[in-house]
C-alpha positions in Angstrom: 43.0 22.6 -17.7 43.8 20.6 -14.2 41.7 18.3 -13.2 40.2 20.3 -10.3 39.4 23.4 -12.6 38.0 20.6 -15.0 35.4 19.0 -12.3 34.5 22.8 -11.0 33.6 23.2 -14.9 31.5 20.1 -14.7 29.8 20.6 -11.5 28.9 24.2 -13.1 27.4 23.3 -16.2 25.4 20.3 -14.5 27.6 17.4 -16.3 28.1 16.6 -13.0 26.4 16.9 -9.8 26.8 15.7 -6.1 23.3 15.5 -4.3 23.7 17.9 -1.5 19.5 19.3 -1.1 18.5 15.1 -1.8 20.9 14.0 1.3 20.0 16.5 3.5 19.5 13.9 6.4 22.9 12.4 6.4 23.8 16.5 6.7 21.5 17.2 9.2 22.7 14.1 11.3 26.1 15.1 10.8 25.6 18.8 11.9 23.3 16.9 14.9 26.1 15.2 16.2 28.8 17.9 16.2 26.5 20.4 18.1 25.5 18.3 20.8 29.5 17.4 21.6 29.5 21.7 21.3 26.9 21.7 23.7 28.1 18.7 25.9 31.8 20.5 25.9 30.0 24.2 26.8 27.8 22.4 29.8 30.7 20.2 30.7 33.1 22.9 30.6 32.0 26.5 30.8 33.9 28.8 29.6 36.8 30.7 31.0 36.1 34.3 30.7 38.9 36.4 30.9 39.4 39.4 33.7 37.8 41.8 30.9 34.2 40.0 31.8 34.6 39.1 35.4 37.0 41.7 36.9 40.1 40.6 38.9 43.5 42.3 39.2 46.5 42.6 36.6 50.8 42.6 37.5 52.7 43.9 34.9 56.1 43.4 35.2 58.5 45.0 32.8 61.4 46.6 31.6 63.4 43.1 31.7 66.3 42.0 31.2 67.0 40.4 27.6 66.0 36.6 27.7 63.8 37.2 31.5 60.7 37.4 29.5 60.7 33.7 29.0 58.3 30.8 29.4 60.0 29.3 31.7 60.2 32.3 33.9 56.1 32.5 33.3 55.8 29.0 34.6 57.7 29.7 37.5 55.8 32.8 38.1 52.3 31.2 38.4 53.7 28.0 40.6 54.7 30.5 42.8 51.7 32.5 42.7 49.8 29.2 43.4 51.3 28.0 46.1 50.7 31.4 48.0 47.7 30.0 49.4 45.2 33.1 48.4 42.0 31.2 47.3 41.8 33.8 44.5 45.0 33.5 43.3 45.0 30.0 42.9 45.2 29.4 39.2 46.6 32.7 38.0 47.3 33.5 34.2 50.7 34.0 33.5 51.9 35.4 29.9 54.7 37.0 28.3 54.3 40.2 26.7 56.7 41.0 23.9 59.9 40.3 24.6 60.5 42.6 28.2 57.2 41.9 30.2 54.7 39.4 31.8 52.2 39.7 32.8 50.2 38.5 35.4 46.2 38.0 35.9 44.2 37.0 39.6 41.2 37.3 40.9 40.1 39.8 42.7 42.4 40.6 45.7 42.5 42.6 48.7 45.2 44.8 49.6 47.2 42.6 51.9 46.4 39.7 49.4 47.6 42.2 46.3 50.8 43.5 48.2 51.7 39.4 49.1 51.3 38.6 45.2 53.8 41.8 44.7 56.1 40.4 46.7 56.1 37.3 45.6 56.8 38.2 42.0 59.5 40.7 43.0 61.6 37.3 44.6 61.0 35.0 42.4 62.1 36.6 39.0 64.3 38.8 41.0 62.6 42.7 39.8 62.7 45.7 42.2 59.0 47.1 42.9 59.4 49.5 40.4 58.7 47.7 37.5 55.6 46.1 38.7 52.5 48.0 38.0 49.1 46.9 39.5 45.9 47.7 37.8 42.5 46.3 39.4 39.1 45.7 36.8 35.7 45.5 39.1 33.1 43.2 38.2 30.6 45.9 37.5 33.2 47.2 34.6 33.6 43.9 33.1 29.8 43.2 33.1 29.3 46.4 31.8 31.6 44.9 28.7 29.6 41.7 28.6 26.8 43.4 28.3 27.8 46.2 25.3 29.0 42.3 23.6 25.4 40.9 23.7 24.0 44.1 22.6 26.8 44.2 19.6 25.4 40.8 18.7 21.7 41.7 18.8 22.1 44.5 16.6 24.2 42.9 14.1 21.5 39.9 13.7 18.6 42.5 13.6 20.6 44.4 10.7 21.2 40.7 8.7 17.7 39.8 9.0 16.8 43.1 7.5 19.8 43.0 5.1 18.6 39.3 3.9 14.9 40.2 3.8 15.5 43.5 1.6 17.8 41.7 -0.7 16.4 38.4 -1.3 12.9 40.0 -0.5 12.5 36.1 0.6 11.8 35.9 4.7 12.3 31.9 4.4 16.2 33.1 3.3 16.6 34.8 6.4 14.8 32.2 8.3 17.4 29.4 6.5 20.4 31.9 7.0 19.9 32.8 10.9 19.7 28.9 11.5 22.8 28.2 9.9 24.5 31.0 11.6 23.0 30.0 14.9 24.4 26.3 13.9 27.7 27.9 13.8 28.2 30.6 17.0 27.1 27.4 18.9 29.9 24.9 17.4 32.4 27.7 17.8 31.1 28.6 21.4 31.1 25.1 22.1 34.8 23.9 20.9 36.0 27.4 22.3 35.3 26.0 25.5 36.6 22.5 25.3 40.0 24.4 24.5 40.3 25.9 28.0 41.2 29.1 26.3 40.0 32.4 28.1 37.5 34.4 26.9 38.8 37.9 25.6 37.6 41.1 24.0 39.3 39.5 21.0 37.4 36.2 21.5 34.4 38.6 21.1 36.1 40.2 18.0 36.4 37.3 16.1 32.8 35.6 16.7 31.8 38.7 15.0 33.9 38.4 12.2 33.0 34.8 11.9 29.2 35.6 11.9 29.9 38.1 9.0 32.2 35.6 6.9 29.1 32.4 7.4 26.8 35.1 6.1 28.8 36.0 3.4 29.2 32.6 2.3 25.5 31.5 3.0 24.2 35.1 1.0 26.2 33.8 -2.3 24.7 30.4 -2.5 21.5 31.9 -2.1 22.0 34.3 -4.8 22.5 31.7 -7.0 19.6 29.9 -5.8 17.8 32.8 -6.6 19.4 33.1 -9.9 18.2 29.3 -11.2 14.8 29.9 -9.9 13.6 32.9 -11.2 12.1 31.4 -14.5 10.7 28.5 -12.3 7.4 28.3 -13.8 8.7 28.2 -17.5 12.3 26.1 -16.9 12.2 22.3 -16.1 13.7 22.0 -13.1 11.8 21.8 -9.5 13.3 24.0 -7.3 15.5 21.5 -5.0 16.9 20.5 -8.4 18.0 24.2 -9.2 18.9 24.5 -5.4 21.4 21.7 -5.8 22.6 22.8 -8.9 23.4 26.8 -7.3 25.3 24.7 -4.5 27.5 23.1 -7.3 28.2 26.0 -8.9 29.4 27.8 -5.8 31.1 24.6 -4.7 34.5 25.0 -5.8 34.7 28.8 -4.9 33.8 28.1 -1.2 36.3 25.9 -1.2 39.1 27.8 -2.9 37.4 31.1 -0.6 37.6 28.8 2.8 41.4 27.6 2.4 42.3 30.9 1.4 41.0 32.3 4.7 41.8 29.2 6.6 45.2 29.0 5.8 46.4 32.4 7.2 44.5 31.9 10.4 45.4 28.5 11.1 49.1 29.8 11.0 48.3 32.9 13.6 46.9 30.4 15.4 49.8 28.2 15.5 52.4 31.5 15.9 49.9 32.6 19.4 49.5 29.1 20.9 52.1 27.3 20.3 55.2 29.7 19.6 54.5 32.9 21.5 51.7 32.0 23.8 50.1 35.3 23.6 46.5 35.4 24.9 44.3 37.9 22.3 46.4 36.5 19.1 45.4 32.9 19.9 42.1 33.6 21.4 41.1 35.9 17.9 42.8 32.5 15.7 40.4 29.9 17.5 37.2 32.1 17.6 38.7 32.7 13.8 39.3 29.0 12.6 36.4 27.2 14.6 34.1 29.4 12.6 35.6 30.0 9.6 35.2 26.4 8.9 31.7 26.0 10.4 30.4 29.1 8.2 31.6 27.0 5.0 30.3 23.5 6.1 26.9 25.5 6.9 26.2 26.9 3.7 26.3 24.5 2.0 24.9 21.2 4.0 22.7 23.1 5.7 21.5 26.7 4.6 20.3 25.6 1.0 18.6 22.2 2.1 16.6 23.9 5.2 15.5 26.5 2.3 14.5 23.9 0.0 12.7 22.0 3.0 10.6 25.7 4.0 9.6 26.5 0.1 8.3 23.1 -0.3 5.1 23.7 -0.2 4.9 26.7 -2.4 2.1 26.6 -5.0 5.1 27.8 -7.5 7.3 25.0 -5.9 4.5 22.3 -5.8 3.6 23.0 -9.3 7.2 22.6 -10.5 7.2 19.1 -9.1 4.3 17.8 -10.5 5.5 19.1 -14.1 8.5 17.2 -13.6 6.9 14.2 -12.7 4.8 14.5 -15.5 7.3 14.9 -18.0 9.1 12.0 -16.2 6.7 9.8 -16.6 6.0 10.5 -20.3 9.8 10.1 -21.5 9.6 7.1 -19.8 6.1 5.2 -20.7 7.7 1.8 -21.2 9.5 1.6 -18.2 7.8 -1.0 -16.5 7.5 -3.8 -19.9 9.8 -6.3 -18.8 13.0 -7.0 -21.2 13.1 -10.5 -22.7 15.5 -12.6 -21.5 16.9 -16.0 -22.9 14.8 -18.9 -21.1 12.0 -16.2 -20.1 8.9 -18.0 -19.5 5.8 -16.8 -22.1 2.2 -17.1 -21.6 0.1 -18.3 -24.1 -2.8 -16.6 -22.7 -1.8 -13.3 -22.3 -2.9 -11.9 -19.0 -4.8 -8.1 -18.7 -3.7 -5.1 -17.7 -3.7 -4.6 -13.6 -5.7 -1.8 -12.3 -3.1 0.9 -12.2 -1.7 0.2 -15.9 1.9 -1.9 -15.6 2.1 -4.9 -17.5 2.1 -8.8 -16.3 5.6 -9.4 -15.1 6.4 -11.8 -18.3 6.3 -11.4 -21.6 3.1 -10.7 -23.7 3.3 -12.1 -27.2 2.2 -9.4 -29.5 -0.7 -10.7 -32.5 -0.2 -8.6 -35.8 -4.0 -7.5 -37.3 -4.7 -10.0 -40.3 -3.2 -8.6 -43.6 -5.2 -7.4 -47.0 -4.5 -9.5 -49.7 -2.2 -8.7 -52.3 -2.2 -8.2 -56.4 0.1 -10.9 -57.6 3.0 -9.8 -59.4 2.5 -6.4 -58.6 4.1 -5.2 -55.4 0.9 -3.6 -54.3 -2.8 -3.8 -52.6 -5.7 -5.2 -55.0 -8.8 -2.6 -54.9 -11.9 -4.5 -54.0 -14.5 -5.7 -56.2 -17.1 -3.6 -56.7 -19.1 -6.0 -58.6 -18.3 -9.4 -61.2 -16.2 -9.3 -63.9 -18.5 -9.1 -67.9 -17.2 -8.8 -70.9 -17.3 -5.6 -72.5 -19.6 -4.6 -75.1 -16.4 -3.7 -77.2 -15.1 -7.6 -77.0 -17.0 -8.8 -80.4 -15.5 -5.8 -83.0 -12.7 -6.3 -84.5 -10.0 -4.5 -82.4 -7.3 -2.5 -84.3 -3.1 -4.0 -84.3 -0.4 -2.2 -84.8 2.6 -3.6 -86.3 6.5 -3.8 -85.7 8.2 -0.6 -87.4 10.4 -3.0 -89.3 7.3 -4.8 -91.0 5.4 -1.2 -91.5 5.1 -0.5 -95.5 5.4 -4.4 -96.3 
């Protein structure tokens, strides 16, 4: 067995066990800082929302020559478009597509403004005007598509809550789960827009996914939770104690369940930004990652402690403590006697008791209870006396002797 598979063993069957519920301020501090940078980056930076959201006009140019579609060609493409001097065509997104098109994304434009950035695409990668194709997206259309997003999003938390509440039947899960995933959108949100990369339909594809992968992660702790407290009021464990140990259990599969997810992404991620510079691939692989990540941190630092935190004052949950403190107490009643030590001081007179039951700091010399006296020669307690010792009224007959065998018949 490796030595991984070995501690995953150990944290299971409670040999070993890293504090997750009793630290949950380090956690919370943790997840603290990380959300206000989010929210620091979001108000700093907002985002960049794509032509989808705020309308604008698209160039397509296609049908290139082999090795035209090239980044190089893109760069040179959006200088020029720059340097036009149309106000909304001053920081246009230029991208290949495949490997025979660009394409081309503006502002909105008017016609004279549209037939200029037309032009100016036909000269500088050399195309004739038939293999540019111009579509423009209103505003209205792309709010329209912001919109059906929000509502997306609002139905999908309504169905979790409901999901949650009717298999946990626990509302405090949902509570704990919706905070965690809230914890989440807003780290993604936030580091999405310190990228600078543009907000797409697939940006809005994979914050969805990402909320369903944090609840699915979040939704198997808790099960587990569940699992160790069901016999709460017989077991003897309080219920952050069973918490904590559900969150080892499940410890090693997040993390072997995170990588495997991780790794895949973080490589599409790599392919769209670095290698092809494709806008949905990379945009889906960040929204992807960011959350990915988040979703496993959350469930686990800060998902089971909140829950622990909102059940703790639960007659069932109070009652659990004080048994364990009880039972605490009573496996450990010397506890506070003081050890002797070489050169310990001792006090002839033996000091009281103080008022809540420790013992004097030093050491009490113990007095035995004085002993009975004992028979002599026997080994064993001497009755008492229940009167003095007379001579028997047998003491003046002659009392009958036998004799040794070997001087019988003599």
């Amino acid at each position: 067995m490796s030595k991984f598979s070995r501690f995953g063993a150990e944290l299971y069957d409670g040999r070993r066990s890293i504090n997750f519920v009793g630290r949950w301020k380090l956690w919370y501090v943790m997840s603290g800082v990380i959300v206000v940078v989010a929210a620091l980056g979001l108000w700093l930076k907002p985002l960049n929302f794509g032509i989808e959201f705020v309308g604008g006009a698209e160039y397509r140019v296609s049908q290139l020559a082999p090795g035209q579609a090239s980044q190089d060609n893109a760069d040179k493409l959006r200088n020029a478009i720059a340097g036009l001097g149309i106000k909304n065509a001053e920081a246009p997104i230029v991208t290949t597509s495949g490997t025979n098109a660009i394409l081309i994304q503006t502002e909105e434009l008017t016609s004279p403004e549209g037939e200029k950035v037309a032009a100016e695409i036909e000269k500088t990668v050399g195309v004739t005007k038939d293999q540019i194709s111009q579509s423009d997206i209103g505003a209205s259309w792309g709010k329209e598509v912001a919109n059906r997003s929000l509502q997306g999003l609002v139905v999908f938390l309504i169905l979790v809550v409901l999901f949650i509440w009717a298999y946990f039947r626990q509302w405090k899960m949902s509570v704990a789960a919706l905070v965690a995933l809230a914890h989440d959108v807003l780290i993604t949100v936030g580091i999405y827009a310190l990228s600078g990369f543009e907000v797409s339909p697939a940006t809005v594809t994979g914050v969805l996914t990402i909320l369903g992968f944090s609840l699915y992660d979040t939704v198997v702790v808790f099960d587990k939770v569940r699992e160790n407290t069901k016999d709460l009021r017989t077991g003897r464990r309080t219920y952050a104690q069973a918490a904590n140990l559900a969150v080892n259990q499940t410890l090693v599969r997040s993390i072997n369940t995170s990588l495997v997810a991780l790794i895949p992404v973080g490589a599409l991620l790599y392919v769209g930004a670095v290698q092809l510079g494709s806008g949905a691939l990379k945009d889906l692989a960040l929204a992807l990652f960011v959350g990915m990540a988040a979703g496993a941190y959350s469930s686990i630092f800060i998902a089971t402690p909140l829950l622990v935190q909102l059940k703790s004052t639960e007659k069932d949950v109070v009652a659990a403590e004080k048994r364990a403190a009880a039972r605490a107490k009573a496996a450990d009643r010397y506890a506070s006697v003081p050890t002797f030590k070489e050169g310990m001081d001792v006090d002839e007179n033996p000091r009281e008791l103080v008022e809540d039951g420790v013992l004097d700091d030093r050491v009490v010399p113990a007095t035995a209870p004085p002993r009975r006296p004992e028979a002599s020669g026997s080994g064993r307690v001497a009755p008492p006396a229940h009167g003095p010792v007379q001579d028997s009224p047998a003491s003046g007959r002659p009392q009958p002797s036998r004799q040794p065998r070997s001087k019988r018949g003599k």
